[in-house]
C-alpha positions in Angstrom: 102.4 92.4 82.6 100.2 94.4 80.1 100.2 94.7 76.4 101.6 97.8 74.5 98.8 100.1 73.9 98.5 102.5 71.6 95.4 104.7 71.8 94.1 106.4 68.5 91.3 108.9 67.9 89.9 111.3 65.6 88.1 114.3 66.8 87.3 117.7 65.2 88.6 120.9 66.3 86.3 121.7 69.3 87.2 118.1 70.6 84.2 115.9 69.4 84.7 112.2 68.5 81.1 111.8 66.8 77.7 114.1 66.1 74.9 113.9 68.8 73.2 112.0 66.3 75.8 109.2 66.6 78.9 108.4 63.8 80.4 111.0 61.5 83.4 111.1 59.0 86.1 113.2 60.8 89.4 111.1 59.6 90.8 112.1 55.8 92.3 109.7 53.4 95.7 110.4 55.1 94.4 109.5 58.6 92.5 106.8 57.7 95.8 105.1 56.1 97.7 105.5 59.1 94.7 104.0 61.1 95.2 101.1 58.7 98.8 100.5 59.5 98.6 101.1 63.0 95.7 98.2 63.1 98.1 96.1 61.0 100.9 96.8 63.8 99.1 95.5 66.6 97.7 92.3 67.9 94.3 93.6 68.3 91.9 96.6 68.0 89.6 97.7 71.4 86.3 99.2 71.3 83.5 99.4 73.7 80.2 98.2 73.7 79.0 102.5 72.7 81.2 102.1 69.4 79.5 98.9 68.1 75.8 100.5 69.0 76.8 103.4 66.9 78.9 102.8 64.7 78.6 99.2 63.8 82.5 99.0 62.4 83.6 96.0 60.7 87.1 97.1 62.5 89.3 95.8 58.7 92.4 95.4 58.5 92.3 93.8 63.0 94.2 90.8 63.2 91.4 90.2 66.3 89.4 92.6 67.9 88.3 93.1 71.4 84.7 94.5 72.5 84.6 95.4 76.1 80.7 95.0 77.5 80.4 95.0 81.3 76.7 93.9 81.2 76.5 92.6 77.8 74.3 95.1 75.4 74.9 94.1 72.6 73.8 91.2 70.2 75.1 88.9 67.7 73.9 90.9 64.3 77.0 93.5 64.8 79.6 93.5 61.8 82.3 93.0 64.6 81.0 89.5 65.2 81.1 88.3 61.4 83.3 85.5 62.2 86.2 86.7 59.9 88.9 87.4 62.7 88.8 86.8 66.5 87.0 88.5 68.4 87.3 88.9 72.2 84.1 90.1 74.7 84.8 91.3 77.8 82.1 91.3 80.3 80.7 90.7 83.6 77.6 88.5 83.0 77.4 84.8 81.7 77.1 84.5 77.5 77.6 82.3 74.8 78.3 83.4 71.1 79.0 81.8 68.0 82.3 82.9 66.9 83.6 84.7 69.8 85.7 84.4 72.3 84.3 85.5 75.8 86.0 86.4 79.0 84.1 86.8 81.8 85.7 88.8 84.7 84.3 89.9 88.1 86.6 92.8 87.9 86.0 94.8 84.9 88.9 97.3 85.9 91.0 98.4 83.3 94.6 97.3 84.6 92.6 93.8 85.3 91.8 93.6 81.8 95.1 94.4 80.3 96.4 91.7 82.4 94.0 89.2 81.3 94.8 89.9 77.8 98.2 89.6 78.2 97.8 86.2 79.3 95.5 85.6 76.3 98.5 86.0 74.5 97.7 89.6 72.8 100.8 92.0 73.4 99.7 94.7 71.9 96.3 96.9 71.1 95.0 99.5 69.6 92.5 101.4 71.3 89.8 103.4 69.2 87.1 104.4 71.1 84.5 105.5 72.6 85.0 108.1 74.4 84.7 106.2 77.7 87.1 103.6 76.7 89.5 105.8 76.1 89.0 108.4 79.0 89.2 105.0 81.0 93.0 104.6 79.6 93.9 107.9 79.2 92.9 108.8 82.9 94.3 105.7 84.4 97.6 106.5 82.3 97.1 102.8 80.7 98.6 103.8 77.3 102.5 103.8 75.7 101.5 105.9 72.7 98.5 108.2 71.8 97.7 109.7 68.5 94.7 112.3 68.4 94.0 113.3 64.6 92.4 116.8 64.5 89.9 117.3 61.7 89.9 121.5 61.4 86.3 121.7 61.3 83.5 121.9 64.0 80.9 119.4 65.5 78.5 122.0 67.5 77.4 119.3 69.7 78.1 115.8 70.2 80.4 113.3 72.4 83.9 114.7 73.5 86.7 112.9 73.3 87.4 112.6 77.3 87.3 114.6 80.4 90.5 115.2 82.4 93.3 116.3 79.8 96.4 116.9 82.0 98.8 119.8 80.9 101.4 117.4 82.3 102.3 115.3 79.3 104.3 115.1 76.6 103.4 115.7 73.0 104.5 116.3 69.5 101.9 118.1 67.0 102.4 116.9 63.2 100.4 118.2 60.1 98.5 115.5 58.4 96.4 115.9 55.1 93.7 118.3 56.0 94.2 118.3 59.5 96.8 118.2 62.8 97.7 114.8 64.4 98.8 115.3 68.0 100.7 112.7 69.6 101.0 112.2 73.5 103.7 110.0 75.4 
């Protein structure tokens, strides 16, 4: 068994998540509220080790939150690891931090985590980025629902959403504020 997962992204019209200088605003007010009630929805919010380094979210509104870090980059000054919700690492290597929970697995593959998580008792998740992460689930065809929010505008260079878009699948397009929010099933 797995947990539900929804995947949810914002990316800008030329299919960039961020700038190549790192974090960007590309979500409106309208967006950004339906982020908020899809976090509320699920049991926990998934990011990889590339979102805390550059964006250092605080991930509000999580009921827990889930980092995945294969060789452990990251450090204990992140907003993520503030103490004020749990919060999951998954990695390969042997650490210990204050206020977090940490599961080590030799297999860091995607279906293995899922699993693992299930049996942590999380049913569903929400996964936000990076771009690696969510090529990782997209590709592997790991998700139940996946919302891509379209800003109009254009990031001339920076990090696309994922490689490997199959014409294959299902989707409904729905405008949203400013932009276009793209669903795929």
């Amino acid at each position: 068994m797995r947990p539900y997962v929804i995947i949810n992204v914002a990316m800008s019209l030329n299919g960039r998540i961020s700038s190549i200088n790192g974090s960007i605003k590309i979500s409106d007010y309208y967006d950004w509220n339906r982020t908020i009630d899809l976090r509320k929805s699920v049991d926990a919010v998934l990011i990889g080790a590339g979102t805390v380094m550059v964006d250092n979210p605080e991930l509000k509104h999580a009921r827990s939150r889930i980092i995945l870090d294969g060789n452990y980059k990251l450090n204990d000054n992140y907003k993520v690891f503030d103490g004020g919700v749990p919060t999951y690492i998954i990695t390969g290597v042997d650490v210990s931090l204050k206020n977090v929970i940490v599961i080590k697995l030799n297999d860091l593959d995607m279906k293995n985590i899922l699993n693992v998580l299930y049996e942590h008792g999380i049913k569903s998740i929400l996964v936000e980025g990076g771009a690696n992460v969510i090529s990782q689930f997209f590709l592997n065809k790991l998700y139940d629902e996946f919302y891509i929010y379209i800003n109009p505008g254009m990031i001339l260079s920076g990090m696309p959403v994922f490689n490997g878009f199959e014409a294959s699948v299902n989707y409904n397009i729905l405008k949203l504020g400013d932009g276009i929010l793209l669903k795929i099933k």
